[in-house]
N, C-alpha and C positions, 0 to 999 in steps of 0.2 A: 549343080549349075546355079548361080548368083544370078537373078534380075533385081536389076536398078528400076527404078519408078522417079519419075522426076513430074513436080507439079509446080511450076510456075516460080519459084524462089520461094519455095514453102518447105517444110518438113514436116515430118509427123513425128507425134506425140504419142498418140496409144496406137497400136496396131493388135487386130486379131483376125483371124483366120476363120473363115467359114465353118461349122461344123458339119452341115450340109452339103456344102462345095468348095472342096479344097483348094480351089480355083479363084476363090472370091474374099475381097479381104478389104476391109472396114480400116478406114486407117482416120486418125482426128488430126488436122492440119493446122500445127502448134503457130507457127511464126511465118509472117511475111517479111523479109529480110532486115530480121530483127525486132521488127516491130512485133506488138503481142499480137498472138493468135486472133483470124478471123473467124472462129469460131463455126467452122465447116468441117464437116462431116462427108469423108469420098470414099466411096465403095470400086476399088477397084477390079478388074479381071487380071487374074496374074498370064492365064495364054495368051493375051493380045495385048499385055502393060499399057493396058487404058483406062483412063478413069468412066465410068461408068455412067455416074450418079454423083452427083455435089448438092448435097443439104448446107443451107444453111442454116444448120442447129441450133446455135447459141449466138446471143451477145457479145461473148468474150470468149476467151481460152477452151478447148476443150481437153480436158486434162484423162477420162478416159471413155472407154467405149468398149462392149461389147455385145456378142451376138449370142441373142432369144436361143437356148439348147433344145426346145422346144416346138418352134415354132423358125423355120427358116426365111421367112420376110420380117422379122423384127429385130432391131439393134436401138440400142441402148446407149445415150452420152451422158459423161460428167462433165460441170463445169466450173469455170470461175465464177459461172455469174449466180453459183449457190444452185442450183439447182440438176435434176436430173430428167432427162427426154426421151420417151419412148418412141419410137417411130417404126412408122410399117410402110416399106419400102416401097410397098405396090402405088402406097398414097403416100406420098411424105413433104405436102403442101404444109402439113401441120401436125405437131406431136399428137399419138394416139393418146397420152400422157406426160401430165408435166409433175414431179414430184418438185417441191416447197418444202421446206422450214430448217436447211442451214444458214448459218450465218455467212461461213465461211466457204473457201472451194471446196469442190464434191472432189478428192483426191482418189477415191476410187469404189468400186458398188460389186455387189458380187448379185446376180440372177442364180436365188435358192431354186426359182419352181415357176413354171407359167406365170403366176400371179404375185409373189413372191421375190423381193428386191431390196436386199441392204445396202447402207450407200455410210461411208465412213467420210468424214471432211477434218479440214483445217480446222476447224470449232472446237473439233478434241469429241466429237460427238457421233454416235450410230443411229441410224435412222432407216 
């Protein structure tokens, strides 16, 4: 069975899936009708195709996102504005962490381990 998720003339950009709750799914909301990304981050419920939660994460684009294998209240963005955001859902006023030092967009980060976070960019660079 196909559910559809419709958020305001938005579409997502990175999408993953809970690994704690199959139910629950992280999606990064690329374009506002065309325009660039507002840089929001929505956790949705896929049994009641509602959004949930709207972070606003970034400044710009968020190009991806994933979720803590470790720890099920923490998810993870990349973005255009060069950097990487950790957030814990329970509090998500404000990143738990902010990783710094690409130049370029964060194109995509892999969570090695609790503590542990590579993040690959435009810059041609690992960090």
């Amino acid at each position: 069975m196909e559910k559809v998720f419709r958020s305001a003339g938005r579409h997502g950009y990175a999408v993953e899936v809970s690994p704690f709750f199959p139910h629950r799914v992280a999606c990064a909301a690329a374009q506002h009708y065309g325009i660039a990304g507002d840089g929001t981050l929505r956790i949705w419920d896929v049994k009641s195709a509602a959004c949930r939660l709207a972070i606003p994460a970034h400044k710009a684009e968020i190009l991806s996102c994933d979720w803590c294998k470790y720890d099920q209240n923490i998810v993870a963005t990349g973005s255009v504005d060069c950097s990487v955001c950790v957030w814990d859902l329970r509090n998500a006023r404000q990143p738990v962490n902010q990783l710094l030092g690409h130049t370029y967009a964060i194109r995509r980060f892999s969570p090695f381990s609790k503590t542990v976070l590579a993040s690959c960019s435009y810059d041609f660079t690992v960090r």
